[in-house]
Legacy VTK file of the C-alpha trace (Angstrom):
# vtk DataFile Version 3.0
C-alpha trace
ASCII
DATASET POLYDATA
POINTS 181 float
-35.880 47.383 4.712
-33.730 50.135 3.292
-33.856 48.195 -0.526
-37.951 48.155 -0.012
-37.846 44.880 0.479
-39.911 42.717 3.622
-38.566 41.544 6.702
-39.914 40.004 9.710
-38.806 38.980 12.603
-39.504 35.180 14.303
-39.936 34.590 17.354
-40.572 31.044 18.823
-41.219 30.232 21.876
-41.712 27.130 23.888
-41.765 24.889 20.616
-41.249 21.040 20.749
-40.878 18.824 18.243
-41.408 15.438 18.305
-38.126 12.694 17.802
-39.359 11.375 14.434
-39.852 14.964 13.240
-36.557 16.560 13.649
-33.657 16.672 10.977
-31.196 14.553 12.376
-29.779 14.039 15.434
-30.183 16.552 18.496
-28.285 19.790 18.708
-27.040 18.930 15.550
-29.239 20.835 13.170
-26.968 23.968 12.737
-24.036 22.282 10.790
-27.296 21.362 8.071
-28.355 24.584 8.213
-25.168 26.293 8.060
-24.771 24.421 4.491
-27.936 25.477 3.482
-27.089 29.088 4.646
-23.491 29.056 2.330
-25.983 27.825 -0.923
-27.721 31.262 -0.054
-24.798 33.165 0.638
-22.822 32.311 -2.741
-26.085 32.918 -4.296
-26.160 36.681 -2.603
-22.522 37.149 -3.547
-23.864 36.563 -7.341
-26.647 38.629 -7.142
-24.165 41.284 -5.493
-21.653 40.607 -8.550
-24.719 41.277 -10.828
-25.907 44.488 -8.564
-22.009 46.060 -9.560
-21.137 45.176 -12.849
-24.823 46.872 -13.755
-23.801 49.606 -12.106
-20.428 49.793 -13.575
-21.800 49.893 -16.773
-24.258 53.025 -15.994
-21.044 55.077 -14.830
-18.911 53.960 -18.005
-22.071 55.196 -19.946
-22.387 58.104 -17.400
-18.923 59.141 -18.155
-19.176 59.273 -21.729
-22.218 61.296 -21.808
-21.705 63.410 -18.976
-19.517 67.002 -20.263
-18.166 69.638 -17.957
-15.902 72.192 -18.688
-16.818 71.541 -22.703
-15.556 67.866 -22.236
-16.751 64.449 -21.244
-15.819 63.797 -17.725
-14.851 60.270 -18.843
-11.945 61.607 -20.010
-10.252 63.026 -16.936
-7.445 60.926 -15.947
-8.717 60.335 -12.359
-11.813 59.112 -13.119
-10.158 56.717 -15.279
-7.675 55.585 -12.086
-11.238 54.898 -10.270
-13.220 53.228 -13.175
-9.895 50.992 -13.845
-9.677 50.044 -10.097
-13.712 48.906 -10.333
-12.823 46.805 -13.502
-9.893 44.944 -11.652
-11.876 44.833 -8.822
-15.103 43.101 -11.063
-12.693 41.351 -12.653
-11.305 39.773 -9.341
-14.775 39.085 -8.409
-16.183 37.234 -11.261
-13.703 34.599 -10.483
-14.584 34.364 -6.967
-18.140 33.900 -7.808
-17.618 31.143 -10.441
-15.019 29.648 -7.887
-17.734 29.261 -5.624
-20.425 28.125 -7.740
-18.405 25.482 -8.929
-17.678 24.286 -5.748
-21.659 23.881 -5.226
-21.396 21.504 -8.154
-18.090 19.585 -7.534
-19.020 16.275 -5.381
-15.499 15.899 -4.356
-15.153 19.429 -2.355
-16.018 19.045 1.365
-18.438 21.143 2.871
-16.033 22.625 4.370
-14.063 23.587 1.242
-17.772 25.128 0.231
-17.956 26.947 2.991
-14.622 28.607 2.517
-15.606 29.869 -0.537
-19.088 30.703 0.720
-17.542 33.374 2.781
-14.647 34.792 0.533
-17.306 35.769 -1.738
-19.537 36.746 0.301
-16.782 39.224 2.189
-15.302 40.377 -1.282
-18.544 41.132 -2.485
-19.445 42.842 0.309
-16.342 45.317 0.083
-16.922 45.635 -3.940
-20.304 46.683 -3.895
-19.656 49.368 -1.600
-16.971 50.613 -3.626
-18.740 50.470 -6.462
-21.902 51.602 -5.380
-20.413 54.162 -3.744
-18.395 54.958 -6.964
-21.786 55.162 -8.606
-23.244 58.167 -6.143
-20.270 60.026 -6.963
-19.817 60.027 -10.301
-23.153 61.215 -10.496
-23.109 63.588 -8.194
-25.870 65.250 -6.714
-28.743 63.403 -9.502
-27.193 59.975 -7.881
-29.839 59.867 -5.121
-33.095 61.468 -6.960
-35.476 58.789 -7.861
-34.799 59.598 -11.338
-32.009 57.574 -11.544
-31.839 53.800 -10.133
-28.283 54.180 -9.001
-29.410 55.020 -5.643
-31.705 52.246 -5.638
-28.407 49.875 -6.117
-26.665 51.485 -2.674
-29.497 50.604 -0.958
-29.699 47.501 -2.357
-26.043 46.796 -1.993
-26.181 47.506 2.020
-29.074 45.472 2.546
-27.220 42.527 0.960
-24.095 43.567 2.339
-25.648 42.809 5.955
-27.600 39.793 5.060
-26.026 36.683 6.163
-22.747 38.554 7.443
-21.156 41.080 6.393
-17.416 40.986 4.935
-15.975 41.534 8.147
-17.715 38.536 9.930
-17.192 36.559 6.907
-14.010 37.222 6.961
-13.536 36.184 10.345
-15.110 32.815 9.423
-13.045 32.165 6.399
-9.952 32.355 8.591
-11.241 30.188 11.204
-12.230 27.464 8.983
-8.246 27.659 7.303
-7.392 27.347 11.450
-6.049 31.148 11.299
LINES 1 182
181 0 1 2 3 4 5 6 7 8 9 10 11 12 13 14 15 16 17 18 19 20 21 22 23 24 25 26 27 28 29 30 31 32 33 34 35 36 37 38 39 40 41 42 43 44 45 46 47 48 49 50 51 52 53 54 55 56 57 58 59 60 61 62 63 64 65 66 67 68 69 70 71 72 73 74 75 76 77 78 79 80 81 82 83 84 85 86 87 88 89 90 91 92 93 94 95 96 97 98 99 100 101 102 103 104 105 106 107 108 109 110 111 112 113 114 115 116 117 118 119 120 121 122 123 124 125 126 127 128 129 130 131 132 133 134 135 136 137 138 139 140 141 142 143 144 145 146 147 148 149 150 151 152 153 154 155 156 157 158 159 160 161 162 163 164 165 166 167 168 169 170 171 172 173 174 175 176 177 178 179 180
């Protein structure tokens, strides 16, 4: 994949499985999987949360080192609109992460109620690492996408995790049909 990491693709064909092997009833399998599949998906919107703030902190370091013009670009005004937007949006996203987690661990939310959450991480994650690793390539400039510098391996990372598992807009989709939207 673009991040360097495997993939394969599965194909099955003309499988059966015996009655006393399958996981529950018939035709029912997907709800079990699909709550398996939101326990991965919170756990990409962490690593995704992770993924950001690191890079966050390599452009707030960035901007302090970096001079032009005799001065540290960290202290031109617009880049300190866009690095304050980031921090909100970080900010923003922590919570939805640790919503979600907890969710994982309180017995009295429904799956249902996980799911929910499940997806508005996912999707804001999704949108926050592409503005922030986005952010990242440009406040580097050009040295953004050498090999000398990881922040190009965190874009690619970022859109391979952006696309696993759906990406904001089909989680976004989901989270308003399970609130009946």
């Amino acid at each position: 994949m673009v991040d360097n990491r495997n993939a394969a693709r599965l194909t099955l064909q003309q499988v059966k499985v015996p009655a006393e092997s399958l996981l529950g009833e018939e035709g029912t399998g997907f709800e079990a999987l699909d709550r398996v599949l939101d326990i991965v998906r919170i756990g990409v919107a962490a690593e995704m949360l992770g993924s950001a703030m690191e890079v966050f902190e390599r452009i707030v370091d960035y901007l302090k080192q970096r001079e032009q013009f005799g001065v540290q670009i960290g202290s031109f005004q617009a880049l300190q609109h866009r690095a304050a937007e980031m921090y909100s949006e970080l900010e923003l996203c922590k919570s939805v992460v640790r919503a979600a987690l907890g969710a994982l661990d309180d017995s009295s939310k429904s799956t249902e109620d996980r799911a929910r959450m499940a997806s508005l991480a996912k999707a804001k994650l999704c949108e926050v690492s592409e503005l922030i690793s986005n952010e990242g390539i440009q406040m580097h400039g050009g040295i953004g996408m050498t090999d000398e510098f990881d922040i190009g391996f965190f874009i690619k990372r970022a859109r391979a995790a952006q696309q696993f598992l759906g990406d904001a807009a089909f989680h976004r989709d989901r989270y308003a049909s399970l609130h009946n939207f």
